[in-house]
C-alpha positions as CSV (number, residue, x, y, z in Angstrom):
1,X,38.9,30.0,-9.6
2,X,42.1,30.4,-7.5
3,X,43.8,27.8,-6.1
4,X,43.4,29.6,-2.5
5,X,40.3,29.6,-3.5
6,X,39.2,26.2,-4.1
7,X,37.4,23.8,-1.1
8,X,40.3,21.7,-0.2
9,X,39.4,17.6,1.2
10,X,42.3,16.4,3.1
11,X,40.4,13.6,5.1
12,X,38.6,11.2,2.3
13,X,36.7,8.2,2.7
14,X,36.0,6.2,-0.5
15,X,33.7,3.4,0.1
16,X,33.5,-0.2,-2.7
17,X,31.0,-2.4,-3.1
18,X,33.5,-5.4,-2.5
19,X,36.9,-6.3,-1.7
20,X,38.5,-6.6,-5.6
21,X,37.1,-2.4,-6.2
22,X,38.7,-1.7,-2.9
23,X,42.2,-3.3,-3.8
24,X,41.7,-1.5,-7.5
25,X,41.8,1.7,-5.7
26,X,43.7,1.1,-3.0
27,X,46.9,0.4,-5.9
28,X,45.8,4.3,-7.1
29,X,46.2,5.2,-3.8
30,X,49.7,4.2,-2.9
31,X,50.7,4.9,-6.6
32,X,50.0,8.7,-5.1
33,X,51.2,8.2,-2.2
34,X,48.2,9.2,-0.9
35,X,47.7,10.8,2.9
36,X,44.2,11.1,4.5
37,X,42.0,9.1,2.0
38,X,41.1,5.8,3.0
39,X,39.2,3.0,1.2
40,X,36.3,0.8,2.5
41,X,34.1,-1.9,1.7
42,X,30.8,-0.9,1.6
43,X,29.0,-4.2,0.5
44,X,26.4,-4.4,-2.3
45,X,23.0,-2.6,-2.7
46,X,22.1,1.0,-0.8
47,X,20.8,-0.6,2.1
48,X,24.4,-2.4,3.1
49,X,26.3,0.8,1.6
50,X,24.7,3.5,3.9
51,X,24.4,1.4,6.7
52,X,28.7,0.4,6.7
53,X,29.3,4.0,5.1
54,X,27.4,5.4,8.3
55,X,29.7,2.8,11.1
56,X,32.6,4.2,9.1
57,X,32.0,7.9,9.7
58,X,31.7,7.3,13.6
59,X,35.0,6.7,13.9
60,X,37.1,8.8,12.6
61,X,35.8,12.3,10.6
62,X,36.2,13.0,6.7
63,X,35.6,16.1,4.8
64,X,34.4,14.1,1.6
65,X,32.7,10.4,1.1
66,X,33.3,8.8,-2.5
67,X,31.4,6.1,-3.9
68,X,33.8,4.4,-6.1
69,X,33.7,1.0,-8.6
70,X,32.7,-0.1,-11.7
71,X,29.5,-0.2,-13.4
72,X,27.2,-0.1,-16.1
73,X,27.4,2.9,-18.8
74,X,24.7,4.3,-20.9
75,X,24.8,3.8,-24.3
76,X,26.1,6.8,-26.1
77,X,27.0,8.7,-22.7
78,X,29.5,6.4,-21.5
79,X,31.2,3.6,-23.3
80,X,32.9,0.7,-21.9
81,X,36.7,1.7,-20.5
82,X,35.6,5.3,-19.9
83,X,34.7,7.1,-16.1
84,X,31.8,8.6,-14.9
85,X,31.8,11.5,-12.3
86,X,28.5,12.3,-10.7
87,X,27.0,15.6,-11.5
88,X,24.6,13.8,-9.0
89,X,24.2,10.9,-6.9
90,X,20.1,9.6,-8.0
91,X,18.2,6.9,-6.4
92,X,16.5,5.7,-10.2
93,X,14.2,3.5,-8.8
94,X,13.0,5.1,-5.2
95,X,9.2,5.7,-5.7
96,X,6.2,4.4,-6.4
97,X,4.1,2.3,-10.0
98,X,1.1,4.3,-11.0
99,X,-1.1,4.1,-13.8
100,X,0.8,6.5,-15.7
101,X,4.2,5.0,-15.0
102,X,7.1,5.6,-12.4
103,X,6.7,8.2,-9.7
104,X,9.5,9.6,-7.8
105,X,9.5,10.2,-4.2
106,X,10.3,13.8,-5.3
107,X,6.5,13.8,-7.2
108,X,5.0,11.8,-4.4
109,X,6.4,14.4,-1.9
110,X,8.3,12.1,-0.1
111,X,12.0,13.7,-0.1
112,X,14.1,13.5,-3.0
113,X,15.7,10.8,-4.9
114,X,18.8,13.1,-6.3
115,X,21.8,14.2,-3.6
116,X,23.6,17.1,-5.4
117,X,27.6,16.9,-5.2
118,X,30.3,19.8,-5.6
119,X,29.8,20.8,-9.4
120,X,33.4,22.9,-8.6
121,X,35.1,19.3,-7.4
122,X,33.2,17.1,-10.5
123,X,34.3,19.3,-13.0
124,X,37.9,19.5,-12.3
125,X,38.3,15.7,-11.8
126,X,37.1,15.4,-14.7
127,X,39.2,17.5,-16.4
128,X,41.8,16.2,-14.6
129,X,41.0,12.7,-15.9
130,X,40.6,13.5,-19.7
131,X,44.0,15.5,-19.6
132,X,45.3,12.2,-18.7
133,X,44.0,10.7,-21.7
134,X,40.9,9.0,-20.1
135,X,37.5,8.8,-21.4
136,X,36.1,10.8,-18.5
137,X,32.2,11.9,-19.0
138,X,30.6,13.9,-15.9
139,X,26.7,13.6,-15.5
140,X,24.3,12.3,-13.0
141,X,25.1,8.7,-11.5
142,X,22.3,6.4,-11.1
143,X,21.9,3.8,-8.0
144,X,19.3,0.8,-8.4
145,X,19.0,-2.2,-6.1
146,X,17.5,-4.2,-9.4
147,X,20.1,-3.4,-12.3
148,X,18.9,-2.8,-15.6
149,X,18.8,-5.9,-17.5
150,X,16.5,-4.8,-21.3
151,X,17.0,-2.4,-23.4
152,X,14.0,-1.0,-23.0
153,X,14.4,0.0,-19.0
154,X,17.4,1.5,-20.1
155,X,15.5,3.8,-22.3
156,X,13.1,4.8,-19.5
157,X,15.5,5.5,-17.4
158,X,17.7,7.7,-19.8
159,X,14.4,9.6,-20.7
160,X,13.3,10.5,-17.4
161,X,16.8,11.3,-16.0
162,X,18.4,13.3,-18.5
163,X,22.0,12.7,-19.2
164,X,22.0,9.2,-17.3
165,X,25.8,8.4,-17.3
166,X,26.6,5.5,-15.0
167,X,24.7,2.8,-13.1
168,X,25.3,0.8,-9.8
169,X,24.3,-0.2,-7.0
170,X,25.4,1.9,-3.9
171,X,26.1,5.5,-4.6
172,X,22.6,6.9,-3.2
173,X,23.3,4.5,0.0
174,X,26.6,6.5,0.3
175,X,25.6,9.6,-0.5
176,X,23.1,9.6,1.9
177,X,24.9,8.3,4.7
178,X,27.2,11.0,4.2
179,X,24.4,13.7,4.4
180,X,23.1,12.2,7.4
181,X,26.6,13.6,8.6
182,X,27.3,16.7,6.9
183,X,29.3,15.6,4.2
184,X,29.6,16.1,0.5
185,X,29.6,13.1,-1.7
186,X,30.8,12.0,-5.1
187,X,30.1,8.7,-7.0
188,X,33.3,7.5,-9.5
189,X,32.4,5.0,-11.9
190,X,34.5,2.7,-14.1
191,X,32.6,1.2,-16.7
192,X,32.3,-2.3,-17.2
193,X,29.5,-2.7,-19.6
194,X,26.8,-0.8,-21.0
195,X,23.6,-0.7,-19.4
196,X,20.4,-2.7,-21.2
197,X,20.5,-6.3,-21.7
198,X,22.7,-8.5,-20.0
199,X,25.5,-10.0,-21.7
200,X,28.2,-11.0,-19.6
201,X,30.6,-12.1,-22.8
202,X,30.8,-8.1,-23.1
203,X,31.7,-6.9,-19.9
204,X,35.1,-5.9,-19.4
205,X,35.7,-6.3,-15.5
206,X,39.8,-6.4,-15.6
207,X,39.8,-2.9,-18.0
208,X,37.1,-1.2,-15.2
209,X,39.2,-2.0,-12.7
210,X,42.6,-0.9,-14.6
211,X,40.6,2.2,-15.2
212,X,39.5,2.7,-11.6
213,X,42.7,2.2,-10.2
214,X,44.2,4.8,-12.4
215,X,41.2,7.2,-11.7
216,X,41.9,7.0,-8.2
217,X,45.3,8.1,-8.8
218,X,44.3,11.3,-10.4
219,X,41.1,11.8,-8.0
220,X,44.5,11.7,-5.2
221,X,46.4,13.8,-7.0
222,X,43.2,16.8,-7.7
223,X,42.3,16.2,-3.6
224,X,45.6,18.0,-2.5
């Protein structure tokens, strides 16, 4: 593809869970010196996220909303240090418990779980981001408001979303605020630790957020 040819977002909103994601790419921002794209704190779980994303596109108007910070990775998609870009934005745990197991909203007829994002903008980020010698992996990004904590959840949820990469807590929140508006979104993960049982002596928090800080530069630098 052309470079004329290519969607071009000059007017960015990236939205964090909390204030010490925001400051991580806020330092990515002005490394780019970065014009148009702001960042925002969201707050934690979809319900907070789509309700602050939605204040925030009243007043002023963006041609893109990114769901950005760090997060779980699944084991053998995405390892701790790397990034995740959404191939899409899913709502994991948005259905219903039947007898035989989990049901989507999608299945129950409901509207859909999964917002799709610009495969054009995913890809070249992430090319972007491994030509700059990061672990960058591209493949659907996963939003529960209970995070994974055994191994075995993990497994479900890898098995009935194919290539699960990332996991948090406020991507399908964004994502859908932003379609309530017309936008595209995209979710940017850093990974923290990997997703199954909880073991907090294995997170690396300080790395995700080096990561994501650096991530944001490039995402800046692919926008223009």
């Amino acid at each position: 593809m052309q470079d004329s040819e290519r969607k071009r977002y000059k007017n960015v909103l990236i939205m964090t869970a909390v204030p010490i994601e925001r400051d991580a790419v806020q330092r990515g921002l002005e490394k780019a010196d970065a014009d148009g794209i702001v960042a925002r704190v969201a707050g934690v779980g979809p319900a907070a996220a789509a309700a602050s994303t939605a204040v925030e596109l009243t007043k002023e108007s963006y041609d893109l909303v990114i769901s950005a910070g760090i997060g779980g990775g699944y084991p053998g998609r995405a390892e701790i240090g790397s990034i995740v870009v959404s191939s899409a934005i899913v709502a994991a745990d948005l259905g219903a418990e039947t007898p035989d197991g989990f049901s989507a909203v999608d299945e129950l007829g409901f509207g859909s779980a999964r917002i799709e994002v610009d495969s054009e903008l995913a890809g070249r980020l992430t090319a972007a981001l491994r030509n700059a010698d990061l672990a960058a992996v591209q493949g659907p990004a996963l939003t529960l408001s209970t995070v994974t904590g055994t191994a075995a959840t993990a497994e479900r949820l890898a098995e009935r979303i194919p290539g699960a990469s990332s996991e948090g807590m406020e991507g399908f929140g964004v994502a859908a605020a932003a379609r309530h508006f017309g936008i595209p979104a995209l979710e940017l993960r850093a990974v923290s630790n990997p997703v199954g049982p909880r073991d907090r002596s294995a997170w690396r928090i300080p790395d995700a957020l080096q990561s994501l800080e650096r991530a944001t530069t490039i995402l800046a630098e692919v926008l223009r």
